[in-house]
TORKOL-4160 file (C-alpha; in steps of 0.2 Angstrom, whole numbers, padded with zeros to 4 digits, m for minus):
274
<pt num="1" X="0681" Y="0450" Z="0947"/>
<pt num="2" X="0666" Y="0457" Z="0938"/>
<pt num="3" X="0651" Y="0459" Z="0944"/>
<pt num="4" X="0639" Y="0446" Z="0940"/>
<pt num="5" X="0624" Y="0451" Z="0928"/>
<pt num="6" X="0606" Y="0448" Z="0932"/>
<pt num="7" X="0593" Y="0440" Z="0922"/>
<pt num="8" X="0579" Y="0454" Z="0923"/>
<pt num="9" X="0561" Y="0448" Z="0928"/>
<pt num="10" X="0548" Y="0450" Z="0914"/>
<pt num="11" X="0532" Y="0459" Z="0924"/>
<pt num="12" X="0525" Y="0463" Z="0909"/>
<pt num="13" X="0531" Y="0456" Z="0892"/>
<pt num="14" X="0519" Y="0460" Z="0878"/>
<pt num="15" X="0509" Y="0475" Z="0873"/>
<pt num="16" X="0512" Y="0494" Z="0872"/>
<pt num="17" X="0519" Y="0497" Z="0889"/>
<pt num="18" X="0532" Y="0484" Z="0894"/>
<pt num="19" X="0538" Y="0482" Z="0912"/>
<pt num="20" X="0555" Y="0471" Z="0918"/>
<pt num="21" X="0563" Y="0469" Z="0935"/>
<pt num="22" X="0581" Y="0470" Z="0939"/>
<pt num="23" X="0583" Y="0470" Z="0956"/>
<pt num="24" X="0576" Y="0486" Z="0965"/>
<pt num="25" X="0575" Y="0495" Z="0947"/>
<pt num="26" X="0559" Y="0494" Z="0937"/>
<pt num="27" X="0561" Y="0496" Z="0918"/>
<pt num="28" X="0545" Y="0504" Z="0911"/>
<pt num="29" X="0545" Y="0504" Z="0893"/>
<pt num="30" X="0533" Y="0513" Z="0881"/>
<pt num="31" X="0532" Y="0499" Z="0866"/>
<pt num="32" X="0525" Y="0508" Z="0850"/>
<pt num="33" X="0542" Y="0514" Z="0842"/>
<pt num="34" X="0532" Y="0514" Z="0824"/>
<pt num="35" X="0522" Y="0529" Z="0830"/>
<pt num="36" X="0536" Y="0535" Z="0840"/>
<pt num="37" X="0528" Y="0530" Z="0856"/>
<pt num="38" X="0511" Y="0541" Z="0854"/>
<pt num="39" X="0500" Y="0541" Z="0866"/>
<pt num="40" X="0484" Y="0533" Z="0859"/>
<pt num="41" X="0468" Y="0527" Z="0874"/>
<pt num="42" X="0476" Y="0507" Z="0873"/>
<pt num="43" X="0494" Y="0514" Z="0877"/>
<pt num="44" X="0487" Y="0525" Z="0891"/>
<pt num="45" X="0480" Y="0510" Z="0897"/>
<pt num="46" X="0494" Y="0501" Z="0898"/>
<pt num="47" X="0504" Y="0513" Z="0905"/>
<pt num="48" X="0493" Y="0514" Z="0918"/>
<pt num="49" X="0490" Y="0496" Z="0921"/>
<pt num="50" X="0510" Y="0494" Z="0921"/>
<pt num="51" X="0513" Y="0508" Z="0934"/>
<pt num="52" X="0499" Y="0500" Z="0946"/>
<pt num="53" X="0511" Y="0483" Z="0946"/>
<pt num="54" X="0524" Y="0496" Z="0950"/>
<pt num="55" X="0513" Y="0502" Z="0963"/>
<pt num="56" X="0510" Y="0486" Z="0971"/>
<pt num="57" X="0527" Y="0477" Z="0971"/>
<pt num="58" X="0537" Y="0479" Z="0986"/>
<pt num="59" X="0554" Y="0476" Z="0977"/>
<pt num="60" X="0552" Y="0490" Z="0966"/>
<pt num="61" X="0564" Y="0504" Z="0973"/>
<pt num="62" X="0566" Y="0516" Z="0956"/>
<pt num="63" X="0557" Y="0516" Z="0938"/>
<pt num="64" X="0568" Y="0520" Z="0925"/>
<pt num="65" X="0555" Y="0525" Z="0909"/>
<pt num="66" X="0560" Y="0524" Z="0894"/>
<pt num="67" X="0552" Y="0523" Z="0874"/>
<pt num="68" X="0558" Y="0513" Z="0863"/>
<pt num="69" X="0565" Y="0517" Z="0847"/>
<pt num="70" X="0569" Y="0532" Z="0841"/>
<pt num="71" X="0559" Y="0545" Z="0851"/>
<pt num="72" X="0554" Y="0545" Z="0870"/>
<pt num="73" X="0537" Y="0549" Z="0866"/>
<pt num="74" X="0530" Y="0561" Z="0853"/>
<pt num="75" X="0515" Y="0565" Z="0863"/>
<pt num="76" X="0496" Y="0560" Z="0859"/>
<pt num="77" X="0495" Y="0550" Z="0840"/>
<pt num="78" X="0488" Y="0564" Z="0832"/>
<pt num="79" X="0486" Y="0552" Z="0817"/>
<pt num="80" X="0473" Y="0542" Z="0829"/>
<pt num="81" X="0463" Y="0559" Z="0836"/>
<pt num="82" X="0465" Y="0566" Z="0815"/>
<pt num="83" X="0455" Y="0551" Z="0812"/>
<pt num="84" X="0441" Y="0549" Z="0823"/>
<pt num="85" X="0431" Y="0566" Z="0813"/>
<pt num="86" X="0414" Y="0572" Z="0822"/>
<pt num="87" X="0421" Y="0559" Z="0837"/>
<pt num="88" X="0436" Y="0568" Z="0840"/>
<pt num="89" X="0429" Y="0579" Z="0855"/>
<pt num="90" X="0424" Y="0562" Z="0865"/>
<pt num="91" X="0440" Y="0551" Z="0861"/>
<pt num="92" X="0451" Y="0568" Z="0867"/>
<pt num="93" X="0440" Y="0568" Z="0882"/>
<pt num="94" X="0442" Y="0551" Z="0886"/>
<pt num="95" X="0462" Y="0550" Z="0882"/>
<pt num="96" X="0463" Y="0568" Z="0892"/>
<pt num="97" X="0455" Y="0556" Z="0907"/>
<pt num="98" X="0467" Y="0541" Z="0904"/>
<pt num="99" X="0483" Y="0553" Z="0904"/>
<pt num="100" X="0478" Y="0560" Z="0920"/>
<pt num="101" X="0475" Y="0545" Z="0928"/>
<pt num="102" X="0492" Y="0540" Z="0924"/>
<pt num="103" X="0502" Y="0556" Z="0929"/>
<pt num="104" X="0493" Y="0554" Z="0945"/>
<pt num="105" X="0499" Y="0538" Z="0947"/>
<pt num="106" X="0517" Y="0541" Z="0941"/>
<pt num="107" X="0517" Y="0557" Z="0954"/>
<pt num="108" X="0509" Y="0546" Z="0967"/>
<pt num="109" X="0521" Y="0531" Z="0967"/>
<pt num="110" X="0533" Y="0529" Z="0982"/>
<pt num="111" X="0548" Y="0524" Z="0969"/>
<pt num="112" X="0554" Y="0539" Z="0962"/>
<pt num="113" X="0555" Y="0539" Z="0941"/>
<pt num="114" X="0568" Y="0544" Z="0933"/>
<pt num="115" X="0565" Y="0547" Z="0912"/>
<pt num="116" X="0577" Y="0542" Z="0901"/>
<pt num="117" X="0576" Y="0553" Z="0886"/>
<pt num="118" X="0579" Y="0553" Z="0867"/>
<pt num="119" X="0574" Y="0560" Z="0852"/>
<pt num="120" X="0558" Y="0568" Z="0853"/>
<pt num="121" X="0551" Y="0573" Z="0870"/>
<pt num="122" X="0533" Y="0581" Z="0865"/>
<pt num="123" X="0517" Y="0586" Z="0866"/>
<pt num="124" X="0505" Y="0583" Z="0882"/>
<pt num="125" X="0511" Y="0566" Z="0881"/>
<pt num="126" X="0529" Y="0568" Z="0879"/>
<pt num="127" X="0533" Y="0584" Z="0888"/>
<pt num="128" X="0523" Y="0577" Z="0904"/>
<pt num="129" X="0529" Y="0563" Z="0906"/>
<pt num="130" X="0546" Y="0572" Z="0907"/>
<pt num="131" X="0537" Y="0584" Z="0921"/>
<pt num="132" X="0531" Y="0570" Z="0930"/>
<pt num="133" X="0547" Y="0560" Z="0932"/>
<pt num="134" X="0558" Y="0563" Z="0948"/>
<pt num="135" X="0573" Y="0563" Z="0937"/>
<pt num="136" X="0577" Y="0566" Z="0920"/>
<pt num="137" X="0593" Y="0558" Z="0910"/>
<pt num="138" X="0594" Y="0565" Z="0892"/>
<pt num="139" X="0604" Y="0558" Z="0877"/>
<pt num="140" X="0614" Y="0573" Z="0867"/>
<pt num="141" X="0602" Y="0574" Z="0854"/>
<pt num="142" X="0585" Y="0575" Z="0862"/>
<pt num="143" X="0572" Y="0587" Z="0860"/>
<pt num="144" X="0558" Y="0595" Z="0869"/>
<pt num="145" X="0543" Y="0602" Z="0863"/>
<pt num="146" X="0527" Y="0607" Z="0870"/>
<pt num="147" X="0518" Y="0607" Z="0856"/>
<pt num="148" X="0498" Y="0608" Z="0860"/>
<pt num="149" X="0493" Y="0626" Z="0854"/>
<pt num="150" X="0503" Y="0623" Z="0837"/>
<pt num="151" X="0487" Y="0609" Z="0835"/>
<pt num="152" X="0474" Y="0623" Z="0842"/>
<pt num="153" X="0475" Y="0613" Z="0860"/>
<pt num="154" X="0479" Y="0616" Z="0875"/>
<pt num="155" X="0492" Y="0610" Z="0888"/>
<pt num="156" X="0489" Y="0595" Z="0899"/>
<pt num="157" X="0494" Y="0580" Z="0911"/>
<pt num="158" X="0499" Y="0594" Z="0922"/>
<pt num="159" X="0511" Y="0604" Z="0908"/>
<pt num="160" X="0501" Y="0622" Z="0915"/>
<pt num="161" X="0509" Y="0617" Z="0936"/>
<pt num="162" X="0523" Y="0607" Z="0933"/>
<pt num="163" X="0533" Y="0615" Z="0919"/>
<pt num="164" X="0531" Y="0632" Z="0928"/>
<pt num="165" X="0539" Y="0625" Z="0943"/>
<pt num="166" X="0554" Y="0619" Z="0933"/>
<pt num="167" X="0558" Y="0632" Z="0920"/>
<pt num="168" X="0552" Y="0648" Z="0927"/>
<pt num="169" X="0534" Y="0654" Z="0923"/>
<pt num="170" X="0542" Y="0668" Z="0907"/>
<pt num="171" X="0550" Y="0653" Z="0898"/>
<pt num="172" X="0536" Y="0641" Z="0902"/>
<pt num="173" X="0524" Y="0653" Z="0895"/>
<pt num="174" X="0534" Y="0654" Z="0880"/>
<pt num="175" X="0536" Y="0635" Z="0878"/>
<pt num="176" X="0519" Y="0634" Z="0878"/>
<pt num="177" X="0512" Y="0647" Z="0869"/>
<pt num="178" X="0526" Y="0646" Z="0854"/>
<pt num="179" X="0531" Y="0630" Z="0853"/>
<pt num="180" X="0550" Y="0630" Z="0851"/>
<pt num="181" X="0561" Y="0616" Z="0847"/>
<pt num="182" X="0572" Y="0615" Z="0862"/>
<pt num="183" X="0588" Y="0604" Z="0862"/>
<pt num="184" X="0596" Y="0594" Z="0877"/>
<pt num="185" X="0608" Y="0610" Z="0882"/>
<pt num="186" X="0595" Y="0621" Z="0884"/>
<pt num="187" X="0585" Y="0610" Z="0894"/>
<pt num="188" X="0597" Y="0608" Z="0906"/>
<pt num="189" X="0602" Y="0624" Z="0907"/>
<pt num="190" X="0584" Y="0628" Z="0914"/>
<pt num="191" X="0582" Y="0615" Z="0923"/>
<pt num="192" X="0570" Y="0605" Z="0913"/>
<pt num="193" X="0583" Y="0588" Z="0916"/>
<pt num="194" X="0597" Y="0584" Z="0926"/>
<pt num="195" X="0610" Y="0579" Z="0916"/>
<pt num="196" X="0615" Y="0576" Z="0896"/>
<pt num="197" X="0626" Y="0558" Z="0891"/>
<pt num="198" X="0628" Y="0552" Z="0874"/>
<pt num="199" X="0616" Y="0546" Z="0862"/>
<pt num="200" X="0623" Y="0529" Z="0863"/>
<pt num="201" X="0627" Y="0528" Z="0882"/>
<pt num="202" X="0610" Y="0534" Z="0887"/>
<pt num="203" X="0600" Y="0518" Z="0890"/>
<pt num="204" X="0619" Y="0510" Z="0902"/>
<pt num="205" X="0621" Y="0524" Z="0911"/>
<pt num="206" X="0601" Y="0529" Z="0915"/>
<pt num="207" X="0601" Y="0510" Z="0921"/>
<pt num="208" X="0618" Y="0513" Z="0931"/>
<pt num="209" X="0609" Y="0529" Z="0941"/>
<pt num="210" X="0594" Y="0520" Z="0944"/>
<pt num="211" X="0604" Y="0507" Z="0949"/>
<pt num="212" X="0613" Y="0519" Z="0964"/>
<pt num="213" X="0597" Y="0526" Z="0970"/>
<pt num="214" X="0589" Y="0510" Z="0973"/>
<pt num="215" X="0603" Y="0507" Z="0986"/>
<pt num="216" X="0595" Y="0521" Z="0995"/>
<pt num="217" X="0583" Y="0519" Z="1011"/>
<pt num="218" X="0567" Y="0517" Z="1000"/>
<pt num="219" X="0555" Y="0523" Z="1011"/>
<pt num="220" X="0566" Y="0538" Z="1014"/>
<pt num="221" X="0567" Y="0541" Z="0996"/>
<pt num="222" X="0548" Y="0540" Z="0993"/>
<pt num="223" X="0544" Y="0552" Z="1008"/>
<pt num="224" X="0556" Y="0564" Z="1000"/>
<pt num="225" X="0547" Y="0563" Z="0985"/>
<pt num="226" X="0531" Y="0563" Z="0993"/>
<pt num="227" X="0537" Y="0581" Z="1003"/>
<pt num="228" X="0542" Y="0588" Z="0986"/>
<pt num="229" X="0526" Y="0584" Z="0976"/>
<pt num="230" X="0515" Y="0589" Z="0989"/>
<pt num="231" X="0525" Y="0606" Z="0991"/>
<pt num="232" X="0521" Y="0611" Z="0974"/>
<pt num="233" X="0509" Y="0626" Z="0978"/>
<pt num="234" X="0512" Y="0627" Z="0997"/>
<pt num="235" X="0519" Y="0640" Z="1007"/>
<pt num="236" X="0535" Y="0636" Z="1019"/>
<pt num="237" X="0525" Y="0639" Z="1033"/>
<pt num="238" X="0514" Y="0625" Z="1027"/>
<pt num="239" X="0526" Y="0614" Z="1022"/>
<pt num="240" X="0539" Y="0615" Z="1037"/>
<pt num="241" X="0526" Y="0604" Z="1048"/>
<pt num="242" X="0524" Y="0590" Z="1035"/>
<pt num="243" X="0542" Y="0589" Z="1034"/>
<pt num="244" X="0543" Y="0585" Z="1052"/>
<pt num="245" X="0531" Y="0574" Z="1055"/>
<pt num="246" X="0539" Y="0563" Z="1040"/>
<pt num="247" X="0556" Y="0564" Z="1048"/>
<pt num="248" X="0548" Y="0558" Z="1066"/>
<pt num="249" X="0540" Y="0543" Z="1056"/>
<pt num="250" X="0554" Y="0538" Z="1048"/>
<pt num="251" X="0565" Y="0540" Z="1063"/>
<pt num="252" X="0553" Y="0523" Z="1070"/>
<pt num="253" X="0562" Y="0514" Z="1055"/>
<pt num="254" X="0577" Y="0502" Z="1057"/>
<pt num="255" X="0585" Y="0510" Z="1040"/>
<pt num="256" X="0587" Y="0527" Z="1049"/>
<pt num="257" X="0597" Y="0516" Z="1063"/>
<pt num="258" X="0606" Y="0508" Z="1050"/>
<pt num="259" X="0609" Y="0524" Z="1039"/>
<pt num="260" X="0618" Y="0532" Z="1056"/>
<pt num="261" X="0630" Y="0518" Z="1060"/>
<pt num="262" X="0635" Y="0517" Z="1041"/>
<pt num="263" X="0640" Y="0535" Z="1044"/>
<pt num="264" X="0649" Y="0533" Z="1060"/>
<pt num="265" X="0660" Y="0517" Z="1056"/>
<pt num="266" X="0660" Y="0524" Z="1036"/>
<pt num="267" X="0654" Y="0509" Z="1027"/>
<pt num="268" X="0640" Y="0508" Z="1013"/>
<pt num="269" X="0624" Y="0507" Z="1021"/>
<pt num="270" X="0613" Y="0492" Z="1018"/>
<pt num="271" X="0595" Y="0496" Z="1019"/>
<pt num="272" X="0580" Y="0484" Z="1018"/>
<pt num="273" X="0567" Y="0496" Z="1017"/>
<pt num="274" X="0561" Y="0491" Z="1036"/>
């Protein structure tokens, strides 16, 4: 028999971020595929405001982010900041705000991410929402550029940490200072995603990963990804405590319990996230 499809849950079903449930898998989708999903202050917002339902629904196990059209997301609009003249300095300052606020909240959510990538991955925008997610599934053909210098910028929503931490400090300082084009086999090669699928497979089998890690304990998955965040910058002397007092908390949890005997009497576990 096959298995029976679901109708996904619309959370959010109009504007420039849209958000659907499907079981434990949230699918966040950056809605402006005419500017191929830029980053302007109203799609920040929503971006925001879409990840803070993600934040506080107890059914959401993974994200899976996407962009619709043709590109992930080209970055900030630069036709929006070319336009706003003498003004440009405060509407940067305020979209700078508004991206950070949402990396922080993307970082910060117990469901780990996983990006779902094609065509163009660029700019501040583009490039760190890639750095940000937990996980990064690429179609064949996508593309990664940093992009901020080539406009006479600089790096942000984390690019200068996080991209560092992935790709080596030489390459990142290359990627940020020249601006090359880079193309999904390079990327993975450095470690900048996990793995490449075709072009026309990517959005089936992204959903099908997300899919399997949301059958994983969820609050064991969110204090891994918690342990790795927070280990960005800290020593192992420093980290090795942190680890151990989340293993002793999650030890308390009936999932751990269940997670054991799964092992022992080789089933599939079945965790509730209790």
């Amino acid at each position: 028999m096959s298995e029976a499809k679901t109708n996904p849950e619309v959370l959010i079903g109009e504007g420039a971020a849209l958000l659907t449930l499907d079981g434990g898998v949230a699918h966040l989708q950056l809605n402006r595929p005419e500017s191929a999903n830029g980053l302007d202050i109203p799609t920040l917002e929503a971006l925001y405001a879409a990840l803070m339902v993600c934040h506080g629904e107890r059914r959401v196990r993974v994200v899976l982010l996407t962009g619709k059209g043709a590109n992930f997301c080209a970055g900030g609009d630069v036709h929006t900041f070319a336009s706003k003249g003498s003004d440009l300095r405060e509407y940067i300052r305020q979209a700078t705000l508004h991206l950070q606020v949402a990396i922080t909240a993307m970082v910060h959510l117990d469901a780990p991410v996983i990006a779902a990538v094609q065509g163009f991955a660029a700019g501040g925008g583009g490039m760190g929402l890639v750095c940000a997610s937990d996980i990064v599934i690429a179609g064949q053909s996508s593309k990664y550029l940093a992009g901020a210098t080539r406009v006479a910028m600089a790096p942000d929503a984390g690019l200068s940490v996080t991209l560092p931490r992935l790709v080596g400090a030489r390459k990142a300082a290359e990627m940020l200072l020249m601006n090359p084009t880079m193309g999904a086999d390079e990327a993975l090669s450095l470690g900048l995603i996990n793995k490449i699928v075709a072009d026309d497979q990517l959005q089936e089998e992204a959903m099908k990963y997300a899919r399997k890690m949301a059958e994983g304990a969820p609050m064991a998955l969110a204090a891994t990804k918690r342990l790795l965040w927070t280990g960005i910058g800290l020593g192992i002397d420093a980290a090795m405590p942190e680890e151990a007092r989340t293993v002793a908390n999650l030890c308390r949890t009936s999932d751990v319990t269940e997670g054991l005997a799964a092992v022992i009497e080789r089933r599939a576990p079945l965790f509730k996230g209790e």
